[in-house]
C-alpha positions as CSV (number, residue, x, y, z in Angstrom):
1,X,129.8,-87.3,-68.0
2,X,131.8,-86.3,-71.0
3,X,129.2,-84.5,-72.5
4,X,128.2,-82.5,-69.0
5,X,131.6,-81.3,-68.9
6,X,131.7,-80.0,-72.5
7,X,128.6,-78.0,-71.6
8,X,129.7,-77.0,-68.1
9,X,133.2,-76.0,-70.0
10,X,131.4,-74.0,-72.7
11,X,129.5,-72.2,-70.1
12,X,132.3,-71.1,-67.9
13,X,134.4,-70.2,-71.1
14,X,131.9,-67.6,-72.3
15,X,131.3,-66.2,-69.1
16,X,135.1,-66.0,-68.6
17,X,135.0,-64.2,-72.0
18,X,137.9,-67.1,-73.0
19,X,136.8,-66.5,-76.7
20,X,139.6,-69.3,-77.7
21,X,138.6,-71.7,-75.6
22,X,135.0,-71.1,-76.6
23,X,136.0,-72.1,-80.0
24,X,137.6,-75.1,-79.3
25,X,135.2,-76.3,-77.0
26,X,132.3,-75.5,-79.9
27,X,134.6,-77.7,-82.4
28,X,134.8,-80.7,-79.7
29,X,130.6,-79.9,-79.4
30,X,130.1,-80.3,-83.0
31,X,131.8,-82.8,-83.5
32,X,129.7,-85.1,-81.0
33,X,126.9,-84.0,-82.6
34,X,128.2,-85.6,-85.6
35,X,128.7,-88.2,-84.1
36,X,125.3,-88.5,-82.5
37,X,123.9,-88.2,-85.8
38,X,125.8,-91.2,-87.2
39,X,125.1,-93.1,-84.3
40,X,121.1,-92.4,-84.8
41,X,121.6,-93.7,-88.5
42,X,122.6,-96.7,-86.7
43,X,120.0,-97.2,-84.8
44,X,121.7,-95.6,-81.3
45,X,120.5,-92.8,-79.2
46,X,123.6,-91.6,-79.3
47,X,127.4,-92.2,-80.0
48,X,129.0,-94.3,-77.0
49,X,131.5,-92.3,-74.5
50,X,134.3,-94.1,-76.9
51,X,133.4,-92.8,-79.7
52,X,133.3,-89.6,-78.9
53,X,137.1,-90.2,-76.6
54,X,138.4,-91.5,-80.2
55,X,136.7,-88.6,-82.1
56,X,138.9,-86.3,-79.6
57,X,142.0,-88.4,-81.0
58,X,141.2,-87.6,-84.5
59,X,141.3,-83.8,-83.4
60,X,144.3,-83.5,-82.0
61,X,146.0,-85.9,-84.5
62,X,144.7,-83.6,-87.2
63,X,146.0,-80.6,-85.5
64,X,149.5,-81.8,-84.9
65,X,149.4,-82.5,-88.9
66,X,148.0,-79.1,-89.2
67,X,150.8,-77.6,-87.1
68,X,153.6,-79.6,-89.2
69,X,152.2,-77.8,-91.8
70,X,152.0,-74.1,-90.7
71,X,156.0,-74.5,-89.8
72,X,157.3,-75.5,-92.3
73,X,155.2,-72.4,-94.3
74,X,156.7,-70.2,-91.2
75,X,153.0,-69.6,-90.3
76,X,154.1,-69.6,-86.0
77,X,151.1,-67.8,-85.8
78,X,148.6,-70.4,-87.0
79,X,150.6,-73.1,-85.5
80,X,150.6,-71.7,-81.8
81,X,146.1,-71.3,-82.8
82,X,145.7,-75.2,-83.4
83,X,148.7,-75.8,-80.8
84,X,145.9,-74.0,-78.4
85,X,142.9,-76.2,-79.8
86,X,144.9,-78.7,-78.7
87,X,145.9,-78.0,-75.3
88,X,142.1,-77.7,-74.8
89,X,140.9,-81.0,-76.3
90,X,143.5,-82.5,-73.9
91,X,141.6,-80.9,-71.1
92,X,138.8,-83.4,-72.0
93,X,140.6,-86.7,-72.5
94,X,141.5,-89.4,-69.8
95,X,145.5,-89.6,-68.7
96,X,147.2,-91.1,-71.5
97,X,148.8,-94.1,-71.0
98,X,153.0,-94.8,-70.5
99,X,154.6,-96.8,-73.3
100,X,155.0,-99.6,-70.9
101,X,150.9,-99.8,-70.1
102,X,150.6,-99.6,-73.9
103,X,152.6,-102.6,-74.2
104,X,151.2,-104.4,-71.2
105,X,147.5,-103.5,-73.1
106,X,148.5,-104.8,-75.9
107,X,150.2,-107.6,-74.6
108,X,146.5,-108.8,-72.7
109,X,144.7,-107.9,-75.9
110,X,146.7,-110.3,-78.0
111,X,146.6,-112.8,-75.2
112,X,142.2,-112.1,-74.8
113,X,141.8,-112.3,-78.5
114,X,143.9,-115.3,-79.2
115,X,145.3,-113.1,-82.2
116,X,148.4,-115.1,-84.0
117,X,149.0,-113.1,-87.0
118,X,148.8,-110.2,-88.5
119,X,144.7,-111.3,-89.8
120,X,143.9,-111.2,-86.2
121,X,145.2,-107.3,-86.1
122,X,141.7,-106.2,-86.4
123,X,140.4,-108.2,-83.5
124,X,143.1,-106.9,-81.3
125,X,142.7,-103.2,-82.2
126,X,138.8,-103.5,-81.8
127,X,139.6,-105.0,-77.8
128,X,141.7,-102.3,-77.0
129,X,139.2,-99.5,-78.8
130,X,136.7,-100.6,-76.5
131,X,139.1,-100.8,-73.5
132,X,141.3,-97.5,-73.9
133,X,139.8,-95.2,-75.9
134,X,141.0,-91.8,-75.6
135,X,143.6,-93.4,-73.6
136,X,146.4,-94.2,-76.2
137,X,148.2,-93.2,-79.5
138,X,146.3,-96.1,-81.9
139,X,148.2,-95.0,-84.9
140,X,151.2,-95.8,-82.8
141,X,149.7,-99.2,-81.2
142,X,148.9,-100.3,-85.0
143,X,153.1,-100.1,-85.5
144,X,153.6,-102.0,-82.2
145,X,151.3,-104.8,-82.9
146,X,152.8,-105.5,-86.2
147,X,156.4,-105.8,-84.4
148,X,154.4,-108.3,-82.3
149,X,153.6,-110.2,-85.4
């Protein structure tokens, strides 16, 4: 599905002449072929639909660090390019989730896992990986499940 849309998106971005979107769309294109790649190495046909959700994550988290950095050099400019990557990437991942369906995920993933310390952490973060992908902030969720802890 995601990767029909990707291809459907880069098609009508061309022929809309949407040269920035056409970029960003390319980016998110490569990047599952990566992906793909590392999932052959593995012994897949190709990455899951999670992989490439959380690969999506890593882009935009990279961006917003990008964008942190092209302020405080008073590079708007550059800033308002990756802001743009962004907005597109977005247009590919599934509704995030509230902070309160965070913390109800979390909550069923400790609960599922039978986690009771911070040594289960890695247990809990792999049940809601393959649950939520794409759907939720995990650099975030690690800081709530230590709280939890």
């Amino acid at each position: 599905m995601l990767r029909e849309d990707l291809q459907k998106a880069l098609k009508e971005s061309m022929l809309a002449k949407d040269t920035q979107r056409v970029s960003a769309v390319r980016l998110i294109i490569a990047g599952m072929k990566e992906k793909d790649v590392d999932a052959r190495g593995n012994g897949l046909k190709e990455a899951s639909e999670a992989d490439l959700l959380s690969m999506m994550q890593n882009m935009i988290k990279q961006r917003r660090d990008s964008i942190d950095m092209y302020l405080k050099g008073n590079r708007q400019d550059l800033a308002d390019k990756e802001q743009a990557e962004i907005n597109v990437i977005e247009t590919f991942l599934p509704k995030q989730m509230s902070d309160d369906e965070v913390l109800a995920a979390v909550k069923a993933a400790i609960a599922a896992t039978g986690a009771t310390s911070m040594k289960d952490m890695g247990k809990v973060m792999g049940e809601l990986k393959g649950k939520y992908a794409g759907q939720m902030d995990f650099g975030k969720v690690s800081g709530l499940i230590k709280t939890m802890f």
